[in-house]
Structure formats: structure tokens, C-alpha cells
Phi, psi and omega in degrees: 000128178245101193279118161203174194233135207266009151216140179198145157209157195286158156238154188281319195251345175179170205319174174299158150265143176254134177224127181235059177345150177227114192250155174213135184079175135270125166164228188283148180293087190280317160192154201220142185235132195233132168228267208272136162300288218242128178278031154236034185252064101043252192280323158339309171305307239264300159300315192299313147358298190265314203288333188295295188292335170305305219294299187311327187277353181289322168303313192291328197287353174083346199266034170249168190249124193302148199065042189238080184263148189219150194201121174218132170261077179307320183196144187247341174231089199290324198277341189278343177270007200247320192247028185030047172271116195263007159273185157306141165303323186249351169227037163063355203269128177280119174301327192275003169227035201238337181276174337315334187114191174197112156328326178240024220242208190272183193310316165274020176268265206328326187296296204299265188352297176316309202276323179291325179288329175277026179245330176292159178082336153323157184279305157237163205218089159257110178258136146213143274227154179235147189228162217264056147234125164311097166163172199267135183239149138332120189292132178213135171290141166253108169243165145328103181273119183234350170103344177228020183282174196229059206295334162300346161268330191299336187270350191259006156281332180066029195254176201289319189224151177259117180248128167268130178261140181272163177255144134223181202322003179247333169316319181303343175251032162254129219309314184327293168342282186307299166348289228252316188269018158305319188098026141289163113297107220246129176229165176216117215250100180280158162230197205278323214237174164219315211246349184226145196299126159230104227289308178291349176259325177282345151307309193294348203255333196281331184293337182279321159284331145321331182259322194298331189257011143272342174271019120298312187105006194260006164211183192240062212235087176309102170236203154323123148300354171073216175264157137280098210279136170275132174280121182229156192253100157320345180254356174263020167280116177298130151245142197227111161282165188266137167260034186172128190296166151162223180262138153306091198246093196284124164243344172257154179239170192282135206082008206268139144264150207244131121282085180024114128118011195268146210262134181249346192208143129284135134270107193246122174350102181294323157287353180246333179055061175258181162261134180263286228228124156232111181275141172214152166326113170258051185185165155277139189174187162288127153298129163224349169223140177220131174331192182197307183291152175298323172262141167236154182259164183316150180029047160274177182255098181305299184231198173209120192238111157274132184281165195262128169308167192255140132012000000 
């Protein structure tokens, strides 16, 4: 394992920022792992970690496959995460909505540029990845449809479902997008949590790769076979919203089975603690994506349900 660092620049006000790779093995750019964007992406950090300490005992063991290079970035924004900011520290600004970048634009124009390029030319491309709603998914691989995605590779992760996304115009400026028009293959591995650790979904996201890069060849690795992964279209997930704010009283999780008219949530009168609201399934199906904060405002998206086919 070879620690190194593939960005840095001075600050006026507190250390250099850094960005640092852990490369394994030697040859062709075989696959590159990118993990937390944003600095409260937690548990993102927090697998890569774990994906670091598998990838070294596979080294000493000899059992990565010759001509074979692996690269994990564990975390791209060390200062919003030191003061636990999930944006750029001094303008707010999202790095994951910055590729390609600009060399000469503003830091996180410079950081996303700087980064893609020494990201480009892998073969495959993982990010994982946090999404800009508070709540929990079913752990799932994500891709693009850009016209070069690989839904067939995407099933050799072994995770329960493959979700395709139509992009739309701010998707074009996320590493995933730039990746995949790069000439990678850019997969995006969500799990349960972001801001906070959860051991059974980073086992699972760390086992999914680990399978994914032996059903490649690119380590010698036994595992679990995992799922047969279901393909799913992100505009056919029903979602169901609130017609009204308050505190939030989650009753169903992500994975939970739904029954038509079955009750999944309360909203309750933040000061009286009344029933505002009880959202119920409008449909039979899967829980797969579910709210998380205690508060929700009027036409948020409480859930996301795959409906179950009829017969």
C-alpha cells in the first residue's frame, strides 16, 4: 500500500487542505474508489476505511491480481469535515455539483477538476455516494443513464436493487455523470446512513465490492454471493408526500413491506402533539427510500415505494 497525495493547497487561516489516496498494487488502472464528497458524509468516509484495511491484508496475501492497480480516496473535503460542514466551508458550495471543475474557477471548481483528472482513466469508478434528502435507502448501486452505463455490471455488486437515473441538468455536474463520460465505468453505492456510522450497511457496501472486484478479476477474493439485483427506473418509484409540516413519526423503514391504504407515518402538531396528518400507503410495494428528520415541512417526499406488480 502506497499512501499518497494527489492534491494540496495553502490556506491563509489553518493547515494545508489535502486530498490523499491509498494506491494498491501496480499496473493498469484498474479501479478507483472515491468516498465522502461532502463533509458530513460519515459513514461514506467511514467504508472507505474499512474497504483500505480489507484492500492491505489482500496485499500482503498477494491476492490482488498482477497488473492490477486499485485507488481509494477516502475523503475530498478534510476542512468541511473537521468543523462538520457539509458544504465548502467558506461559500457553501457543493463540491459534487462542481465537475468537471475549472482549474481556474473557485476552490471547489479547482479541487473537482484536480480530482477528476487524476481519477480519469480507470477502468471502473465508485463512489459513496449521499443524497440531498434526509433518509434512509435500501443499500443500492446508482447509475446514469448517459448512454455508456453497464446495467450488467452493475448486477456483479450483489446488492438487492440497481436504480437508473434519466440525469437532470445539476446531475451533469456530479462526479458520477463526468466519470462515466470520461470513459469509466462510474457506479454510486448508497448505504443506510451518512452523518452517522452503521456497521451492517458498511459491511454490506464494503462486501459488495470485494465481490465486485473478484467477479472482475481484479483480486482473489471468496465471498457471499450476495443478491440477485433487481433493476429499477427512479421516475417509476411512487412517492408520497405530506400535505402538511410538523414533527415527523416514521413508522415503516426502508425495506419494510406496504399495503395499500396501510398507515406508514404521523405528523404531529409540534406543539400539541396531535395528529396532523397519517400518511398511508398509496400503493402495495417495498419501502425503499424513507424520511429520517424529525421535522418535515408541507410537500416533502416522506417515501419512495417499489410498487409491487399486480399478477
Amino acid at each position: 500500500m502506497i499512501k499518497e497525495n494527489i492534491y494540496r493547497f495553502t490556506s491563509a487561516y489553518r493547515g494545508d487542505y489535502e486530498i490523499n489516496a491509498y494506491r494498491f498494487n501496480k499496473g493498469e488502472k484498474s479501479c478507483c474508489i472515491v468516498g465522502a464528497l461532502r463533509g458530513n458524509e460519515i459513514q461514506q468516509l467511514y467504508v472507505c476505511s474499512k474497504l483500505i484495511r480489507a484492500l492491505e491484508e489482500l496485499e500482503k496475501q498477494c491476492k490482488i491480481s498482477y497488473g492490477h492497480e486499485i485507488t481509494v480516496v477516502p475523503c475530498v473535503t478534510p476542512f468541511s469535515m473537521n468543523i462538520g460542514k457539509r458544504f465548502w466551508c467558506e461559500d457553501n458550495r457543493d463540491i459534487n455539483r462542481d465537475f468537471p471543475g475549472d482549474p481556474a474557477g473557485e476552490p471547489t471548481q479547482r479541487i473537482a477538476a484536480e480530482l477528476l483528472g487524476r481519477i480519469s482513466g480507470f477502468q471502473y469508478g465508485i463512489q459513496f455516494a449521499s443524497f440531498y434528502m434526509s433518509g434512509d435507502f435500501i443499500p443500492h448501486v446508482r447509475m446514469m443513464e448517459t448512454g455508456k452505463e453497464n446495467t450488467g455490471l452493475a448486477n456483479l455488486f450483489g446488492l438487492p436493487y440497481v436504480v437508473l437515473r434519466k440525469p437532470r441538468p445539476f446531475d451533469e455536474t456530479t462526479l458520477n455523470y463526468n466519470w462515466q463520460l470520461s470513459g469509466t465505468n462510474a457506479f454510486s453505492v448508497y448505504t443506510n446512513e451518512t452523518e452517522r456510522i452503521d456497521e451492517e450497511s458498511a459491511a454490506l457496501a464494503v462486501a459488495s465490492v470485494l465481490r465486485f472486484l473478484s467477479r472482475m478479476g481484479i483480486i482473489k477474493h471468496q465471498c457471499h454471493g450476495g443478491y440477485i439485483s433487481t433493476i429499477l427506473e427512479e421516475d417509476g418509484l411512487m412517492p408520497v408526500k405530506s400535505s402538511t409540516g410538523g414533527i415527523f413519526h416514521r413508522i415503516k423503514k426502508p425495506g419494510d413491506e406496504a399495503v395499500q391504504g396501510e398507515l406508514m407515518a404521523e405528523v404531529l402538531h409540534p406543539y400539541e402533539n396531535t395528529v396532523l396528518e397519517e400518511i398511508k400507503a398509496p400503493c402495495s410495494g417495498v419501502v425503499f427510500f424513507a424520511h429520517k428528520s424529525p421535522l418535515v415541512s408541507e410537500n416533502s417526499v416522506l417515501y419512495k415505494v417499489i410498487k409491487r406488480l399486480k399478477n
